[in-house]
C-alpha positions as CSV (number, residue, x, y, z in Angstrom):
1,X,-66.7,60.7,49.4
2,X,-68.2,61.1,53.1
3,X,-66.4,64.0,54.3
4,X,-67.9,65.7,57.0
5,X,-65.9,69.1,57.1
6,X,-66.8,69.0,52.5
7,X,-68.3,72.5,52.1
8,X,-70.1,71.6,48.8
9,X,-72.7,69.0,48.3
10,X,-71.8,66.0,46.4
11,X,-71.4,65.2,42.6
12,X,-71.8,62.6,39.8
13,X,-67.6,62.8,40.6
14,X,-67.7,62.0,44.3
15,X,-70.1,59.0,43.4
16,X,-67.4,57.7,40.9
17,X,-64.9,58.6,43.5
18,X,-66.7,56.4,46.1
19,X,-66.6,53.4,43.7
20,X,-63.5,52.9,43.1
21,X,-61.5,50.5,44.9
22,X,-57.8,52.2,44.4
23,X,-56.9,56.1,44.7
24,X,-54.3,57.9,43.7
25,X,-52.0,57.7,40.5
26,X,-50.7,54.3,41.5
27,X,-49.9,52.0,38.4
28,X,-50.2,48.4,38.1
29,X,-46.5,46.5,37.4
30,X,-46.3,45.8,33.8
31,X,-45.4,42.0,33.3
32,X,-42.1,40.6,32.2
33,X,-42.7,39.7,28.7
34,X,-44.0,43.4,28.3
35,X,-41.0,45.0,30.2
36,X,-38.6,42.7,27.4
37,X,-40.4,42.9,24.7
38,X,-37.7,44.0,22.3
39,X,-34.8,42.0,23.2
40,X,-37.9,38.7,23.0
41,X,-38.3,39.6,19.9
42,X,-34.3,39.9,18.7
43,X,-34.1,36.6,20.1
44,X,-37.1,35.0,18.1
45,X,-35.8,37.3,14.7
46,X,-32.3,35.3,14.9
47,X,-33.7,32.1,15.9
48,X,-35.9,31.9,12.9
49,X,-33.3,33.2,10.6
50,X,-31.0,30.2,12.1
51,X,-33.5,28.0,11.1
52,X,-33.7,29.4,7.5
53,X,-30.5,29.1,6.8
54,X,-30.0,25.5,8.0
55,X,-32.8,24.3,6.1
56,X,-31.5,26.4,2.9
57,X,-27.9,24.6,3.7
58,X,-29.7,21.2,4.1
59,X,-31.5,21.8,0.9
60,X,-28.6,22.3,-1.0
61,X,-26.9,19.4,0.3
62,X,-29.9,17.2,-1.0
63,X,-29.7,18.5,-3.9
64,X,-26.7,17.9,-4.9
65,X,-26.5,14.1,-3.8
66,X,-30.1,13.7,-5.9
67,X,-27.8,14.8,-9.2
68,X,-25.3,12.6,-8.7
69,X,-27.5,9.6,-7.8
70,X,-29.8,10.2,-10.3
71,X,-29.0,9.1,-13.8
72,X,-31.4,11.3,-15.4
73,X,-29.6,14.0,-14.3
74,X,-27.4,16.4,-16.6
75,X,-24.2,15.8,-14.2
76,X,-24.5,12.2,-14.5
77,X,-25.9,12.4,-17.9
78,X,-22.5,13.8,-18.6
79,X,-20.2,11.5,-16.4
80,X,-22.2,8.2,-18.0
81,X,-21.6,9.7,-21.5
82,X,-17.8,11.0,-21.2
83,X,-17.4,7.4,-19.7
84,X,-17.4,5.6,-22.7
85,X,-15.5,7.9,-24.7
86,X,-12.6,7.8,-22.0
87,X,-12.6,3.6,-22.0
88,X,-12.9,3.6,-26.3
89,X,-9.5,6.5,-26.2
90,X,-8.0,4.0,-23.8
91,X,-8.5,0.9,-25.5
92,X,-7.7,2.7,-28.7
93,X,-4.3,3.3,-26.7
94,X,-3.9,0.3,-25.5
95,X,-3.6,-1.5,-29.2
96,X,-0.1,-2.5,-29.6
97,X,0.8,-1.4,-33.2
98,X,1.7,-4.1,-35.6
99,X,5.2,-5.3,-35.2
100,X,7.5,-4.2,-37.9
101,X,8.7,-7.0,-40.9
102,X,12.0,-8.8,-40.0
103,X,15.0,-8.0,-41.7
104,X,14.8,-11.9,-43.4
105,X,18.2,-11.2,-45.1
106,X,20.2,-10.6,-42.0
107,X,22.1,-14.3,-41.7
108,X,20.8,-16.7,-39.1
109,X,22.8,-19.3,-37.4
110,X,21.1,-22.3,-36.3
111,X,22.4,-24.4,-33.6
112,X,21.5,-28.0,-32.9
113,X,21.6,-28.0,-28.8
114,X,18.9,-30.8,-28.5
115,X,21.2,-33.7,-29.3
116,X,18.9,-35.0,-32.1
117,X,20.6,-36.0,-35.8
118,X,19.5,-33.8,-38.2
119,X,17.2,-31.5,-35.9
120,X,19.5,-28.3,-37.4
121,X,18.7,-28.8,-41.2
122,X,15.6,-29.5,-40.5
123,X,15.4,-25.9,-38.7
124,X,17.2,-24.6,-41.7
125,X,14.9,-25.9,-44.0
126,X,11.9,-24.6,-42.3
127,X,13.1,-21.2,-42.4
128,X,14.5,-21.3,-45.5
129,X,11.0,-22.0,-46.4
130,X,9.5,-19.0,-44.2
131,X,11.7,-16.3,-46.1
132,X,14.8,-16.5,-44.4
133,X,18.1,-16.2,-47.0
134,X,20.8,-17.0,-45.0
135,X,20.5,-19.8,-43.1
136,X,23.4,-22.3,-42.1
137,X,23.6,-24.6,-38.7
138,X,26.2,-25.8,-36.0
139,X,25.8,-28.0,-33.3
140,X,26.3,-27.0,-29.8
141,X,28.8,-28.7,-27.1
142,X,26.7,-29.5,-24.9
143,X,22.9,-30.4,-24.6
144,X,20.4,-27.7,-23.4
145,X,16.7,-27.4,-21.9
146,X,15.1,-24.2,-23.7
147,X,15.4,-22.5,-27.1
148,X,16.9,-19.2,-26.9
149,X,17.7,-17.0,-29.9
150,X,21.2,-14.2,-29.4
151,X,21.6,-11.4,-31.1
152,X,24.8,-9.0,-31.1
153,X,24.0,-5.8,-32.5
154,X,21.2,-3.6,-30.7
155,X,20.4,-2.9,-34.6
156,X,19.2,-6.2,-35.0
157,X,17.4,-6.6,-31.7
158,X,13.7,-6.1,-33.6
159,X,14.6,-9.0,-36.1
160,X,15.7,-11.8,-33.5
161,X,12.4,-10.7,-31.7
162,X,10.8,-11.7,-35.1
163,X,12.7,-14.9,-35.3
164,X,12.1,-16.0,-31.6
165,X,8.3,-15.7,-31.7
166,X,8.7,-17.2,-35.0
167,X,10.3,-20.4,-33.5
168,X,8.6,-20.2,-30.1
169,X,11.9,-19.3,-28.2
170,X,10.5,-16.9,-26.1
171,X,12.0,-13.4,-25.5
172,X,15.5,-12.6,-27.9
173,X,18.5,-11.9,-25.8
174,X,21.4,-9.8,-26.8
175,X,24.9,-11.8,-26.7
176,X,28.0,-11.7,-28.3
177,X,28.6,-15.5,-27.7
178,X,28.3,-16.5,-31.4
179,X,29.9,-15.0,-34.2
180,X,26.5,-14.8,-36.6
181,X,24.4,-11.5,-36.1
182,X,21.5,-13.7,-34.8
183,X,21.8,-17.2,-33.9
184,X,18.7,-19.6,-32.7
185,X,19.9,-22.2,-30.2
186,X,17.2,-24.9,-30.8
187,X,16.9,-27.5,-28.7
188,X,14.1,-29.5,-30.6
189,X,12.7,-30.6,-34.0
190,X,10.3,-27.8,-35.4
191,X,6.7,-28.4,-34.7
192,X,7.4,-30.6,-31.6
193,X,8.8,-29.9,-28.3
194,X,6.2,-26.2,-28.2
195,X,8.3,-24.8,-31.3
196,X,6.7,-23.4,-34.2
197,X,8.2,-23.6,-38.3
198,X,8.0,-27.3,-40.2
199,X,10.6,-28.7,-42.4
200,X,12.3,-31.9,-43.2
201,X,15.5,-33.2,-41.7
202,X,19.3,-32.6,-43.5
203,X,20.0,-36.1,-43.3
């Protein structure tokens, strides 16, 4: 400090005083970063915590297809084993239960519709043979193509069933056509013709 008009001599401050580029209580500019410190780190705070949660959410996506892709798994442990189970109930369900015994005493008409001598005794015979008890046969105006067996009575609707598949004439229809409670409209001799039963001819 060379001041002239400085009454006292000089010190160990003036020397320090003389060194010193800057006087005054001038303050350097703190930097940006510094002056936003706080609201830098918010920012950083949330970002991470964004990131923790996605990869917590990811996670748990994983996680959940690896169960159900992998069969050692105790969800698909379960869904292999109930599997089976289901498929045996539903099979179980599906058996048809076994078709009830025909009423055999219930008379039966038997109608010769094939044009062939004999073809309705033969019929008779063979379900005579098969249990039947009342049996007797007609013939039918006019020729026809395909067995059929009729029915009138609801009541009796099980029993023609019987006697169709019995005879291969297909599904029983309910008609009050023919006097008899059931009445088989064959068309030719049994055991030919895709019809079931056997027999010899009435003639």
């Amino acid at each position: 400090m060379a001041d002239t008009q400085y009454p006292y001599p000089p010190d160990r401050f003036d020397d320090e005083a003389d060194a010193a580029t800057f006087h005054g209580a001038h303050r350097a500019e703190e930097p940006f970063w510094r002056q936003n410190l706080i609201y830098l780190v918010i920012i950083a705070a949330a970002f991470v915590t964004l990131l923790v949660l996605l990869f917590l959410i990811g996670g748990m996506g994983r996680d959940g297809d690896d169960r159900a892709s992998d069969p050692t798994s105790p969800a698909a442990s379960e869904i292999t084993e109930e599997a089976p189970a289901e498929e045996e109930e539903g099979a179980e369900g599906e058996e048809e239960a076994p078709a009830p015994e025909p009423d055999r005493s219930i008379p039966v008409m038997v109608i010769n519709a094939g044009g062939i001598n004999g073809m309705a005794g033969a019929w008779r015979d063979s379900l005579e043979g098969s249990g039947w008890e009342q049996v007797s046969i007609g013939t039918a105006d006019n020729v026809q193509q395909e067995p059929v067996v009729f029915y009138r009575d609801e009541a009796d609707a099980e029993t023609a069933q019987a006697l169709a598949q019995e005879v291969g004439a297909g599904e029983a229809r309910q008609s009050d056509e023919y006097e008899s409670r059931i009445t088989f409209v064959a068309v030719t001799e049994p055991g030919s013709g895709g019809q079931e039963g056997e027999g010899g001819n009435d003639g």
